[in-house]
C-alpha positions as a Markdown table, in Angstrom:
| # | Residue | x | y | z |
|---|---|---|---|---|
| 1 | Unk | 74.7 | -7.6 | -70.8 |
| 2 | Unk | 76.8 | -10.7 | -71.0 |
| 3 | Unk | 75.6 | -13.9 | -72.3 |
| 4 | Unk | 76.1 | -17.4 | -71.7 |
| 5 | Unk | 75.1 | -20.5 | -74.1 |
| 6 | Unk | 72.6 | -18.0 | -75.1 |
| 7 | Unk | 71.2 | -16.3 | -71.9 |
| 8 | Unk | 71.6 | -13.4 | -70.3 |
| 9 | Unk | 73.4 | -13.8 | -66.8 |
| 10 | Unk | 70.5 | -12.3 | -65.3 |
| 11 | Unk | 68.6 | -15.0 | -66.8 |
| 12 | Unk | 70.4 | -17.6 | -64.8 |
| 13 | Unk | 70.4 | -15.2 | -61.4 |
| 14 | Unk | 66.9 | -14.9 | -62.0 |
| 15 | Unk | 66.3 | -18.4 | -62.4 |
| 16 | Unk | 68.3 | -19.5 | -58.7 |
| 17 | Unk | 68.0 | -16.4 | -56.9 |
| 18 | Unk | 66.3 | -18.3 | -54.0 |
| 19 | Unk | 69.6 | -20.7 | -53.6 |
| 20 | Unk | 71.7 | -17.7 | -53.9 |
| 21 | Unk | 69.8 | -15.4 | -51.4 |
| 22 | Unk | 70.1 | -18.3 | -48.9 |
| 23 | Unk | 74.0 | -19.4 | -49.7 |
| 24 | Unk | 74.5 | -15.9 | -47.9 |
| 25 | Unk | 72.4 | -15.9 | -45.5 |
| 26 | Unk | 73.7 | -19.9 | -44.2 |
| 27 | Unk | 77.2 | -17.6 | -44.7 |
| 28 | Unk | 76.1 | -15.0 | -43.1 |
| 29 | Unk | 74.8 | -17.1 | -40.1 |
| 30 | Unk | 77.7 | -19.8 | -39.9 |
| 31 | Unk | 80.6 | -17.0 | -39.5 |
| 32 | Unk | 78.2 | -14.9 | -36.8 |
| 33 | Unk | 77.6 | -18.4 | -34.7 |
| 34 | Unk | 81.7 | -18.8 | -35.1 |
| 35 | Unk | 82.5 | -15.1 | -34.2 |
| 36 | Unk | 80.5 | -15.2 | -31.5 |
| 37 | Unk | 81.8 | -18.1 | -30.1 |
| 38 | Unk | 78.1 | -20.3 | -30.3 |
| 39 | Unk | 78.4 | -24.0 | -28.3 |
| 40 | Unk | 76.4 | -26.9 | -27.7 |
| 41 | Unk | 78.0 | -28.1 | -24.0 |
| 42 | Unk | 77.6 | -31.9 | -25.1 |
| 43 | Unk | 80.2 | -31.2 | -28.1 |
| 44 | Unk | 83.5 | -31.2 | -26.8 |
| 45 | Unk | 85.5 | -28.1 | -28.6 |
| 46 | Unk | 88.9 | -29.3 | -28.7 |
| 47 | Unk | 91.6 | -30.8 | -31.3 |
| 48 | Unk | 93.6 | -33.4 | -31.4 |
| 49 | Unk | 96.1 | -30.9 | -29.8 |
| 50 | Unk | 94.4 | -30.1 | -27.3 |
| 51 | Unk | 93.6 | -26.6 | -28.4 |
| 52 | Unk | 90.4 | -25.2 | -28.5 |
| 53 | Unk | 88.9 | -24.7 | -31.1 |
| 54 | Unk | 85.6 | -23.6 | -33.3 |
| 55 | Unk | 82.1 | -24.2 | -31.6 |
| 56 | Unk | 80.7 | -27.4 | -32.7 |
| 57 | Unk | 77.3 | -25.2 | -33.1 |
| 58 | Unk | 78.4 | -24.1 | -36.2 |
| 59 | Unk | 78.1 | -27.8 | -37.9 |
| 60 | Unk | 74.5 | -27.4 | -38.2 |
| 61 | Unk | 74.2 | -24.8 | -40.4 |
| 62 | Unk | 76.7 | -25.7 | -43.7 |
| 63 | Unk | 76.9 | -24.1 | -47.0 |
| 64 | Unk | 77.9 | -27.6 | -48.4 |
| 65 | Unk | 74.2 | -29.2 | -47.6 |
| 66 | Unk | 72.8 | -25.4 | -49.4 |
| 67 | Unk | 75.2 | -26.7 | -52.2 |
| 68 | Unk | 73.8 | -29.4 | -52.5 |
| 69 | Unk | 70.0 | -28.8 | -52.5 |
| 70 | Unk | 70.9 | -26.4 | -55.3 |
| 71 | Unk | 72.7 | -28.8 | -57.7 |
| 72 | Unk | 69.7 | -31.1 | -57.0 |
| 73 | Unk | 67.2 | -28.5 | -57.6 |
| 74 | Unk | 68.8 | -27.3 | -60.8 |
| 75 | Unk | 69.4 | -30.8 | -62.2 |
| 76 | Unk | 65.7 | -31.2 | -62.3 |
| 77 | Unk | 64.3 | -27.5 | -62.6 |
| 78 | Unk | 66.0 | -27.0 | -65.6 |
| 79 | Unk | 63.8 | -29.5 | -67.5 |
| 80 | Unk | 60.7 | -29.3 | -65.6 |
| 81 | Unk | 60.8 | -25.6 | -65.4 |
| 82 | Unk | 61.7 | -25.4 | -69.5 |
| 83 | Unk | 65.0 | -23.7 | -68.7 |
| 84 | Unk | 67.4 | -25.2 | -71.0 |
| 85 | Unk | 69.5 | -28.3 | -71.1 |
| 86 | Unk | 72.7 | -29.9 | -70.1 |
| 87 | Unk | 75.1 | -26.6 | -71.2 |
| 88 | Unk | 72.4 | -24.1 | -69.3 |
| 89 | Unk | 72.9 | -26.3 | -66.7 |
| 90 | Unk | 76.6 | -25.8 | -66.1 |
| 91 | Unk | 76.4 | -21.8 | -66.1 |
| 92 | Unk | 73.6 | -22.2 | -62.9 |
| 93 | Unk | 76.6 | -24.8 | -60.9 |
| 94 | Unk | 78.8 | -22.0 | -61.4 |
| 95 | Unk | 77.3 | -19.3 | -60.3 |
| 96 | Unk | 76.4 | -20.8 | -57.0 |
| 97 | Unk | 79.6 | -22.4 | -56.4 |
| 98 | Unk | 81.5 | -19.4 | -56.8 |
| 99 | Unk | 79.5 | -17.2 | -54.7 |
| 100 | Unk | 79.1 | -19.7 | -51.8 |
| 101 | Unk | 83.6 | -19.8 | -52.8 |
| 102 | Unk | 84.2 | -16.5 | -52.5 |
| 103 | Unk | 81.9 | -15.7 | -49.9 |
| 104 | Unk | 84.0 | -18.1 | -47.8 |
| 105 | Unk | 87.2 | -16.7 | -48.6 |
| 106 | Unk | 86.4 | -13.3 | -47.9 |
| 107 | Unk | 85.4 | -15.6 | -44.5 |
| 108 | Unk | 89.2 | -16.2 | -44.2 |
| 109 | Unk | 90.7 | -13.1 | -45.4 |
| 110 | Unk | 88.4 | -11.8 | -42.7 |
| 111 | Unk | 90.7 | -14.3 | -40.3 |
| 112 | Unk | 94.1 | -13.7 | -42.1 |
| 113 | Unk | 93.4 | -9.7 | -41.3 |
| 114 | Unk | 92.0 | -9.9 | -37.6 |
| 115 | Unk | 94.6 | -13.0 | -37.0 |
| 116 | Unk | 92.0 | -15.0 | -35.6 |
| 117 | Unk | 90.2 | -18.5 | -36.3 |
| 118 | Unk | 86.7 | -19.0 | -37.7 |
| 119 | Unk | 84.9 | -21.6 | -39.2 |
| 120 | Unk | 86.7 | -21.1 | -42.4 |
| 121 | Unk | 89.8 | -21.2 | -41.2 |
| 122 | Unk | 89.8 | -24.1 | -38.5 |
| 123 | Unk | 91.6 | -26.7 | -38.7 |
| 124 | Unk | 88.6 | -29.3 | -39.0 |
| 125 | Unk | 87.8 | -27.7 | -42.2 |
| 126 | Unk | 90.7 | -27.3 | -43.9 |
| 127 | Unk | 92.8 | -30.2 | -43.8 |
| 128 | Unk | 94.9 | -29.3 | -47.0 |
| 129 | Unk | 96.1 | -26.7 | -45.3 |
| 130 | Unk | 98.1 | -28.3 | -42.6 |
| 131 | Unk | 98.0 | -26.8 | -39.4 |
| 132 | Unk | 97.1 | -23.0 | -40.2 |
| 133 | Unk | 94.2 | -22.0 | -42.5 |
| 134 | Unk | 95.0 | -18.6 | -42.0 |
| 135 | Unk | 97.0 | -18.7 | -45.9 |
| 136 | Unk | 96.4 | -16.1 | -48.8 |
| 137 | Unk | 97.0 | -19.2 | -50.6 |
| 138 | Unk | 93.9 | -21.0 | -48.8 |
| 139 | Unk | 91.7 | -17.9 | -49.6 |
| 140 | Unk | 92.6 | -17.6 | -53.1 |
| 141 | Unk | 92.2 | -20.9 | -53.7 |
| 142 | Unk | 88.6 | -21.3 | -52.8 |
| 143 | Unk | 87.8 | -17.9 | -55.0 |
| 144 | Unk | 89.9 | -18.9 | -58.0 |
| 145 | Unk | 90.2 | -22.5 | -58.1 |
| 146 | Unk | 87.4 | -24.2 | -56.6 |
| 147 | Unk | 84.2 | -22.7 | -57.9 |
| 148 | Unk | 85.2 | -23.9 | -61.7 |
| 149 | Unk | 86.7 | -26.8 | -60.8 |
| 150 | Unk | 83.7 | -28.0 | -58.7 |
| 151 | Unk | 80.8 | -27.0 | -60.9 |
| 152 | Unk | 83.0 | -29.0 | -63.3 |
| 153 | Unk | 82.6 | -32.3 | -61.5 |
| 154 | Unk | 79.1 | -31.8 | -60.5 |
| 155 | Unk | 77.9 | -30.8 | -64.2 |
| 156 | Unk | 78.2 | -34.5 | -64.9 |
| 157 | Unk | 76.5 | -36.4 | -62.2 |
| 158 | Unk | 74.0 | -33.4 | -62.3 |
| 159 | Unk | 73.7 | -33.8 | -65.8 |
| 160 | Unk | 73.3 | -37.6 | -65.0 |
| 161 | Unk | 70.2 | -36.6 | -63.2 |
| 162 | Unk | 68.7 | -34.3 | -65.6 |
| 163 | Unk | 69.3 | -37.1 | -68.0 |
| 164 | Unk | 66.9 | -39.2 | -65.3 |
| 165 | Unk | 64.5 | -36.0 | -65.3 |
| 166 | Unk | 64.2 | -35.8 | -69.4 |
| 167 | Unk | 63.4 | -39.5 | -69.4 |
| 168 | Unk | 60.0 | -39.4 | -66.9 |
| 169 | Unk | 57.1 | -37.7 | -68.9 |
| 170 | Unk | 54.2 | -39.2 | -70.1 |
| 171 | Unk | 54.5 | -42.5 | -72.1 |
| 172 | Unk | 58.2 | -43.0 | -71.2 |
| 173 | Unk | 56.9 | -46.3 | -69.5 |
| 174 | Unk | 54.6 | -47.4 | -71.6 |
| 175 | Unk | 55.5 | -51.7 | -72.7 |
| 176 | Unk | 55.9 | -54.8 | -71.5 |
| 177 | Unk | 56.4 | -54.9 | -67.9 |
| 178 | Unk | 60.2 | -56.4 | -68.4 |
| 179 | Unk | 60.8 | -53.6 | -70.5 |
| 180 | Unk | 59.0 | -50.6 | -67.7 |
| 181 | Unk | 60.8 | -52.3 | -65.0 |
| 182 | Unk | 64.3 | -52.4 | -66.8 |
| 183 | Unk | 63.8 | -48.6 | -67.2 |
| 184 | Unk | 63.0 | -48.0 | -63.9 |
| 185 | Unk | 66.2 | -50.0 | -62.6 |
| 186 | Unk | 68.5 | -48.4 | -64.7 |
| 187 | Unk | 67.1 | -44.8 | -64.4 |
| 188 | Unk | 66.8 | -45.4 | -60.5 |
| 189 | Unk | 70.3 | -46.3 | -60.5 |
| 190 | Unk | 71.8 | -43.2 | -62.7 |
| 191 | Unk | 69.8 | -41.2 | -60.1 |
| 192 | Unk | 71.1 | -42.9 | -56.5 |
| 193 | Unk | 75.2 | -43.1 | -58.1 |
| 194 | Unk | 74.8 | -39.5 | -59.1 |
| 195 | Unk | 73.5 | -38.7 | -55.6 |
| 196 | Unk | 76.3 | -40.6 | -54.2 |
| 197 | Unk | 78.9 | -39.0 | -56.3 |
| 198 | Unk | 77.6 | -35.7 | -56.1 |
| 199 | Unk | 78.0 | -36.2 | -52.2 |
| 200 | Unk | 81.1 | -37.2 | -52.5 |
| 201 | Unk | 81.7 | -33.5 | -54.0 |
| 202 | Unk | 80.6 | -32.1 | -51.5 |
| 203 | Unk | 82.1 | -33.8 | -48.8 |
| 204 | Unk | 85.8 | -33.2 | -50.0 |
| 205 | Unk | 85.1 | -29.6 | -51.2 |
């Protein structure tokens, strides 16, 4: 069995299995509402061009937001949970980013083979593309070259926040009241940037 920074991969499924379990299921759910052509009649489904395009349905259910609740949820479980530290927590961001990744190219081969548009390859969410996201190039691009470079850029503000996590146990705020306050600022503040930042991830990924 193949080990990273010391565990098992198993280890790390084991530990996240509930993120992973529902990454496919929001996957699972978001193509279906976008194959079968799901609307809310107060969202208009156009483009810019005039063409239509994907329900506006689909919106509410995002892998992204999943994403997210999982880099949050690891940040801090890895600590309070004794899991490991900052290089367990890297192994964890990678996992889920590349299965949420590859899951949604398989999403656009499945639009590249059938030749039609779904969520993953409309043109709301996949502005790099241009005007068709129906590219072997988009697909292989969210399987190969997202998941690692993502987890990369979330590792730190996640780390940032495990960092925040490590710091509040008992007696961390014992002192002078200056000296509990400044703590409190400072570690507040790591906290909300990396919240911010990690957003920004997510938003542009």
């Amino acid at each position: 069995m193949p080990t990273m920074f010391g565990k098992k991969v198993k280890e790390y499924v084991r530990f996240e299995r509930w993120i992973l379990i529902l990454i496919l299921a929001v996957f699972a759910l978001r193509l279906g509402l976008s194959l079968a052509g799901a609307s809310k009649a107060e969202y208009p489904v156009m483009t810019r061009t005039g063409i239509p395009t994907i329900p506006k349905a689909t919106e509410w259910v995002s892998i992204n937001l999943v994403l997210l609740v999982g880099i949050l949820y690891c940040a801090i479980a890895v600590q309070t949970r004794g899991f490991g530290t900052y290089k367990h927590l890297f192994p964890l961001l990678l996992f889920q980013t590349s299965i949420a990744h590859c899951l949604i190219g398989m999403g656009i081969i499945l639009g590249i083979v059938t030749g039609h548009n779904n969520v993953f390859t409309a043109l709301e969410h996949c502005g790099v593309c241009g005007a068709d996201g129906l590219r072997w190039g988009h697909a292989l691009g969210h399987i190969v070259v997202v998941p690692p470079l993502v987890s990369l850029i979330s590792w730190l503000p996640a780390s940032a926040i495990l960092f925040v996590t490590r710091q509040v146990r008992p007696g961390a705020f014992d002192g002078p009241l200056v000296v509990v306050l400044a703590k409190f600022v400072a570690l507040a503040a790591i906290a909300v940037a990396s919240l911010v930042l990690i957003l920004g991830i997510m938003r542009f990924s």
